[in-house]
C-alpha positions as CSV (number, residue, x, y, z in Angstrom):
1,X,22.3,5.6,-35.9
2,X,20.0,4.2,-33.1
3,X,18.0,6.7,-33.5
4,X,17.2,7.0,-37.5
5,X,16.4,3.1,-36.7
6,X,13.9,3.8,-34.3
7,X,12.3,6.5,-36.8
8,X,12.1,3.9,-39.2
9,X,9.9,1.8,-36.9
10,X,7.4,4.7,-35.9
11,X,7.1,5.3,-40.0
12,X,7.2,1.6,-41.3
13,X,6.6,-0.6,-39.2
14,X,9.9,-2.8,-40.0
15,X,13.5,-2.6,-39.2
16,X,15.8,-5.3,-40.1
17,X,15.9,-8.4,-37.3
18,X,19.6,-8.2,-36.4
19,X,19.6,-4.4,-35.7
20,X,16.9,-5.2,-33.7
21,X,18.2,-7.9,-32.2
22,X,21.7,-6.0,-31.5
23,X,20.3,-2.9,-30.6
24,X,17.3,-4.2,-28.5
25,X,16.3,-7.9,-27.7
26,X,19.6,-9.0,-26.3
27,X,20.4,-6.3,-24.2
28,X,17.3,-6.2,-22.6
29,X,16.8,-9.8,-22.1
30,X,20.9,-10.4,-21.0
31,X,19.9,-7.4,-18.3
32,X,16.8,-8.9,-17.2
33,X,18.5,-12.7,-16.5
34,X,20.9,-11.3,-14.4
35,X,18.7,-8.7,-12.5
36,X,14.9,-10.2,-12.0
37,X,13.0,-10.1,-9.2
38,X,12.3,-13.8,-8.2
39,X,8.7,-13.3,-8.5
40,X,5.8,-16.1,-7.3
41,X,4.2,-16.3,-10.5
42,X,7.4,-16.4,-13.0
43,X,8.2,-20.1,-11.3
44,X,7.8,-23.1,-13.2
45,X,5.5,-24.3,-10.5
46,X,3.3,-21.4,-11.2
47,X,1.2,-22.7,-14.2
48,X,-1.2,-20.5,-16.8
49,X,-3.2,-20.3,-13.0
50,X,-0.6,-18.2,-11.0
51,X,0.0,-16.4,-14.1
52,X,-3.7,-15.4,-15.0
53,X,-4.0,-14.6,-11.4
54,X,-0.9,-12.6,-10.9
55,X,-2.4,-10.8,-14.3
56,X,-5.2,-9.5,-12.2
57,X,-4.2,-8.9,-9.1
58,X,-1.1,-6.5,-10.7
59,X,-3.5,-4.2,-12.5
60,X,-3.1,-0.4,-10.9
61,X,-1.4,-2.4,-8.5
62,X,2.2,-2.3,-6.5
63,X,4.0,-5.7,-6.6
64,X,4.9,-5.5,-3.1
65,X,0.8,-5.4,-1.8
66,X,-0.3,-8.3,-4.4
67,X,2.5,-11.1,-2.6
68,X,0.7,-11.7,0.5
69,X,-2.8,-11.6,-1.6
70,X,-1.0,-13.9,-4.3
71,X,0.3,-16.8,-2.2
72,X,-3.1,-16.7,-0.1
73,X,-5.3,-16.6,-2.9
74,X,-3.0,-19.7,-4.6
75,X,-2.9,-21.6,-1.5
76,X,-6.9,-21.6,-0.9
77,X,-7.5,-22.1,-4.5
78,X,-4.7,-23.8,-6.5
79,X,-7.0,-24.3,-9.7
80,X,-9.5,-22.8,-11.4
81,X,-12.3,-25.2,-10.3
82,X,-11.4,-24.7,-6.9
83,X,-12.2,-20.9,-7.2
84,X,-15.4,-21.8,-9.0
85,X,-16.7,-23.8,-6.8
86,X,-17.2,-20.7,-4.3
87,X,-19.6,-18.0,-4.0
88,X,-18.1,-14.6,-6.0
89,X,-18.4,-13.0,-2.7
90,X,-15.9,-15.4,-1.2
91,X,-13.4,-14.0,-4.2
92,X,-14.5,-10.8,-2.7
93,X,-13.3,-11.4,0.2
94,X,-10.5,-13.0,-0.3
95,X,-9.3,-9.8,-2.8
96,X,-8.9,-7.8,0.6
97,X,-7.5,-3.8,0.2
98,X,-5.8,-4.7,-3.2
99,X,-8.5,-2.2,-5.1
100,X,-10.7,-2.5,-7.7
101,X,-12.8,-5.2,-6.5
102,X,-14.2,-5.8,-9.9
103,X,-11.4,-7.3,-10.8
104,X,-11.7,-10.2,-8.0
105,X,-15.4,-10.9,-9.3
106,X,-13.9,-11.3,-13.2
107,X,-11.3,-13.6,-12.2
108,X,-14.1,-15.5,-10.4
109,X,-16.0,-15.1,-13.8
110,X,-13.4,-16.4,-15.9
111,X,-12.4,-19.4,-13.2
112,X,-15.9,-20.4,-13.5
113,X,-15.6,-19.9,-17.5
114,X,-12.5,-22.0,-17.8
115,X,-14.1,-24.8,-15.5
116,X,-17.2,-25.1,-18.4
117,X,-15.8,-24.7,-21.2
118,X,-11.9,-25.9,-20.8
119,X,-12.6,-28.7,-18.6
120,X,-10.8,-26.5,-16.0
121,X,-7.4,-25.9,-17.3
122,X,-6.3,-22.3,-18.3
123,X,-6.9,-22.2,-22.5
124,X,-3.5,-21.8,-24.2
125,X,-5.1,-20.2,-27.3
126,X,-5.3,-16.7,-27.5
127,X,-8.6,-16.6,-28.6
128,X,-9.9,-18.8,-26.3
129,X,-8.6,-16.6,-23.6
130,X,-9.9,-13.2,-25.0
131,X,-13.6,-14.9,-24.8
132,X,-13.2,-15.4,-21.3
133,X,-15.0,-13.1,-19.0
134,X,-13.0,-9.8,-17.6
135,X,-9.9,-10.8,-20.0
136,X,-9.1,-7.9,-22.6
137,X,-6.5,-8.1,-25.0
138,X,-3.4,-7.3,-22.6
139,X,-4.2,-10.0,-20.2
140,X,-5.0,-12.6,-23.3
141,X,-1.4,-11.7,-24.2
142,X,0.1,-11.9,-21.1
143,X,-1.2,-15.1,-20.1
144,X,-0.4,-16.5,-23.6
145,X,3.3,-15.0,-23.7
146,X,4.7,-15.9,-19.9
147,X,2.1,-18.8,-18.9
148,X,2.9,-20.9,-23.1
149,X,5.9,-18.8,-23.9
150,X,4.2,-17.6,-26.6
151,X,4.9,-14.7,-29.6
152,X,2.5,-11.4,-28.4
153,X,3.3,-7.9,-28.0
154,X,2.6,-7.4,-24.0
155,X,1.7,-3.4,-23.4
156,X,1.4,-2.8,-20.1
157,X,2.2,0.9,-18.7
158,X,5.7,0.0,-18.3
159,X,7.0,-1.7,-21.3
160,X,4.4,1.5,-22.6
161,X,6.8,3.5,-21.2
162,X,10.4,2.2,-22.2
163,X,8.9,2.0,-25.7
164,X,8.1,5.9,-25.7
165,X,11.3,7.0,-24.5
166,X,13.8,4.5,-26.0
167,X,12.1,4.4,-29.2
168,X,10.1,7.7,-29.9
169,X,12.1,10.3,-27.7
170,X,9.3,11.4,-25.2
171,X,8.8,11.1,-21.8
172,X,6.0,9.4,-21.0
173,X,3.4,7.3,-23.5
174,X,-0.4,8.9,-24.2
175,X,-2.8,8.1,-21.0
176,X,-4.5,5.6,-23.4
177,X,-2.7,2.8,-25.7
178,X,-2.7,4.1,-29.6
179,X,-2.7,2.2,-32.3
180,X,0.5,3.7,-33.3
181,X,1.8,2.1,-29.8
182,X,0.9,-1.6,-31.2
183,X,2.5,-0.9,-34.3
184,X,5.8,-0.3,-32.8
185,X,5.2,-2.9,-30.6
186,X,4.7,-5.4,-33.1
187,X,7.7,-4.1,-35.1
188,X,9.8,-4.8,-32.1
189,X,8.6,-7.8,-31.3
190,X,11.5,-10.7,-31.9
191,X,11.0,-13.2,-34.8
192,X,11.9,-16.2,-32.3
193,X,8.6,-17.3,-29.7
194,X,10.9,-18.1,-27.2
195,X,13.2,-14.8,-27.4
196,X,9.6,-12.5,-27.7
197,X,8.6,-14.1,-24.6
198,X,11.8,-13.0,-22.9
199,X,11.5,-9.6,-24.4
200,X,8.1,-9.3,-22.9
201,X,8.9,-10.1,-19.5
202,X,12.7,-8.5,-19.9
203,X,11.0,-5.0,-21.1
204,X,8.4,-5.2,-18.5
205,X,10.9,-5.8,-15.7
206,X,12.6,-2.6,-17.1
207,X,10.2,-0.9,-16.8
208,X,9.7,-1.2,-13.6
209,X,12.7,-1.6,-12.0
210,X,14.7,0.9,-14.1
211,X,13.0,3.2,-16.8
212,X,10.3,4.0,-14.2
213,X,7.5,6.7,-14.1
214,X,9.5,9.0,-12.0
215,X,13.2,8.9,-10.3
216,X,14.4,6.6,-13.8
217,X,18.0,5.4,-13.5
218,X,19.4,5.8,-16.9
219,X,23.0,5.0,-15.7
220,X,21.3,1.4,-14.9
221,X,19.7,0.9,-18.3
222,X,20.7,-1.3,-21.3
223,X,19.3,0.8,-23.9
224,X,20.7,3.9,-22.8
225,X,23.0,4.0,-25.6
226,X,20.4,3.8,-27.9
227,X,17.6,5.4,-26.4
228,X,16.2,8.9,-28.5
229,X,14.7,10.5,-25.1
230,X,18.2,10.5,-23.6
231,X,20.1,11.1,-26.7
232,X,17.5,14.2,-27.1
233,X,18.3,15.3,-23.4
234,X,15.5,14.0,-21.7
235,X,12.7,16.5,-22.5
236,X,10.2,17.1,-20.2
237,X,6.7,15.6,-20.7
238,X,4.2,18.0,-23.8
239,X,1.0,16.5,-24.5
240,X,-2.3,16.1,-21.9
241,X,-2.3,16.1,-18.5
242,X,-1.8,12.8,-16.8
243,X,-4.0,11.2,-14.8
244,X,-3.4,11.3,-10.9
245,X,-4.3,8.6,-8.4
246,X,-6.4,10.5,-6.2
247,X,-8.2,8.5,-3.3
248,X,-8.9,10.2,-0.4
249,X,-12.6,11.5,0.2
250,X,-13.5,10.1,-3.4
251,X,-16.3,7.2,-4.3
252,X,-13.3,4.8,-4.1
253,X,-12.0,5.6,-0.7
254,X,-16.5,4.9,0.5
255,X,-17.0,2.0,-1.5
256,X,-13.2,0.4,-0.4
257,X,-14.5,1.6,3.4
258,X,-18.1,-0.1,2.9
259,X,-16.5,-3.2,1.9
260,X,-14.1,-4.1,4.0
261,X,-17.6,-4.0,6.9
262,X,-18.9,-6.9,4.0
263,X,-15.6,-8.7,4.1
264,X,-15.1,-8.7,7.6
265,X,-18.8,-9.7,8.5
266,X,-19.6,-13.5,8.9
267,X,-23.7,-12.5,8.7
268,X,-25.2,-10.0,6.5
269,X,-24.7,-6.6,7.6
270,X,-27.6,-4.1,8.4
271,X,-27.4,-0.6,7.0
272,X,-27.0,0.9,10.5
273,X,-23.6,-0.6,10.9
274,X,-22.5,0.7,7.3
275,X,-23.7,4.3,7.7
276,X,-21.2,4.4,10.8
277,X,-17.7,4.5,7.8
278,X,-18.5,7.4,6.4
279,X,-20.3,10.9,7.5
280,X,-21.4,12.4,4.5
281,X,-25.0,10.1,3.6
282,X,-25.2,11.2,-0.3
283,X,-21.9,10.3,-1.2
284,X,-21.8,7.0,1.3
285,X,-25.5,6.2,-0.5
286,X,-23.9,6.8,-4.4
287,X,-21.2,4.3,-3.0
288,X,-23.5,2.1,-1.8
289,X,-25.4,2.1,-5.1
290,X,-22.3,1.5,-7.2
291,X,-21.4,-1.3,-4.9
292,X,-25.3,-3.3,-5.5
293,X,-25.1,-1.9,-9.4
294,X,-21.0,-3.6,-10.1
295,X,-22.2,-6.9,-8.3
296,X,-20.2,-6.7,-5.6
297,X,-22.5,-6.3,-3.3
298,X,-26.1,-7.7,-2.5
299,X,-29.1,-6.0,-1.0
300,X,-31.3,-7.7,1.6
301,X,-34.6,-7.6,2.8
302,X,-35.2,-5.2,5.9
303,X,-32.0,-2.8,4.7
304,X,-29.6,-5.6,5.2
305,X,-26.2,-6.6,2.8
306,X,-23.7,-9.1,2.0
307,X,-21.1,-10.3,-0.6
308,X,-22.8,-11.8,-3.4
309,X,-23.5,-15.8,-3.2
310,X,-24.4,-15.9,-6.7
């Protein structure tokens, strides 16, 4: 039974590679050729580049407001070197209401990284790419698995999330990736480099398009035969609370507000001009302060600011 297989995986670790392959893999990876999103950064003409990029501008972040960012970002700075060569404020800039602007100054980091050290070509190594700035082990394996078609497990929140309910019966996975997660996901992960690349992508897209956090289409879904959280009736969520995505009146919703003044300015910007986004002056000031402390923003003489040139 599907589901005494899957049991086998959470307790061991293995399961033999043509149950897998029957019951999982090609299911998954026949649904996703025929149903893909024709997506920027899974062309050919994309290179490691438009994938590492894609990588960061789709954390905590909707397909459908990283596009426009995406082709921008790729048309101003087609390689690596060409981002490096610019001030990390420019990046700043350029990273416009996508959120988290942290993650516009690591790319910089690691652009500048790959410029030194790789003579400016994305690293195909995992290693190599987990020692570049701002990448952590999910963006070393995505880069390596869709960018060099190579063999990783890929855990984002999605393929998080088919996992969990196909394979272990519950509704959602834990807010933070368990070691218990990677185990599965190495147990699942094809034999073949070429076939785990598919399934990475294929059980992403799922994911996303199908098994999704809320409103999931199981009538649409390869594994449905074989998935334990349908097969068990689809239990409600038990475990913590998850996190919400709260954003109005918090830190965030200041600090976005304080630097869109920065990315619009074409001159530094004096304090008077950002005191005018947001009423409240302690929490606009602990804004402020979080801005100078992440980098993302640089304090003048005479209370002036501006992006960062350095």
């Amino acid at each position: 039974m599907p589901t005494a297989l899957a049991a086998d995986l959470v307790a061991a670790g293995t399961a033999d590679a043509r149950s897998l392959d029957e019951q999982f893999h090609s299911p998954v990876i026949a649904w996703f050729e025929a149903n893909a999103r024709d997506l920027p950064w899974r062309r050919e003409d994309a290179g490691p580049w438009g994938v590492m990029v894609s990588e960061f501008m789709l954390q905590q972040t909707p397909v459908s407001r990283v596009l426009p960012v995406y082709e921008q970002w790729l048309a101003r700075w087609p390689r690596p070197a060409d981002l490096a060569k610019e001030a990390p404020g420019e990046a700043v800039r350029a990273w416009g209401r996508l959120g988290y602007p942290r993650r516009a100054l690591r790319l910089h980091g690691a652009a500048v990284a790959i410029t030194e050290r790789h003579g400016g070509d994305v690293p195909a190594q995992h290693a190599q790419l987990l020692a570049l700035p701002g990448i952590g082990e999910y963006t070393a394996a995505a880069v390596a698995s869709f960018a060099y078609g190579q063999r990783h497990a890929v855990l984002d929140t999605n393929v998080r999330r088919v996992f969990a309910r196909a394979v272990t019966g519950v509704q959602y996975p834990p807010n933070a990736t368990t070691a218990a997660e990677r185990k599965l996901a190495r147990a699942l992960l094809p034999e073949d480099e070429h076939t785990a690349s598919r399934w990475a992508a294929a059980s992403m897209e799922l994911g996303a398009l199908v098994c999704s956090a809320k409103n999931e289409n199981c009538a649409r879904c390869p594994l449905a035969a074989q998935c334990a959280w349908l097969a068990a009736g689809k239990p409600a969520h038990e475990g913590p609370a998850r996190r919400g995505q709260t954003y109005a009146g918090t830190d965030r919703q200041v600090r976005g507000k304080l630097l869109a003044v920065l990315r619009e300015a074409v001159s530094p910007v004096p304090q008077s001009a950002l005191d005018r986004v947001w009423d409240e002056p302690v929490q606009r000031a602990r804004a402020l302060d979080g801005l100078v402390s992440d980098g993302l923003v640089e304090p003048l003489p005479d209370g002036y600011y501006r992006l960062p040139l350095t």
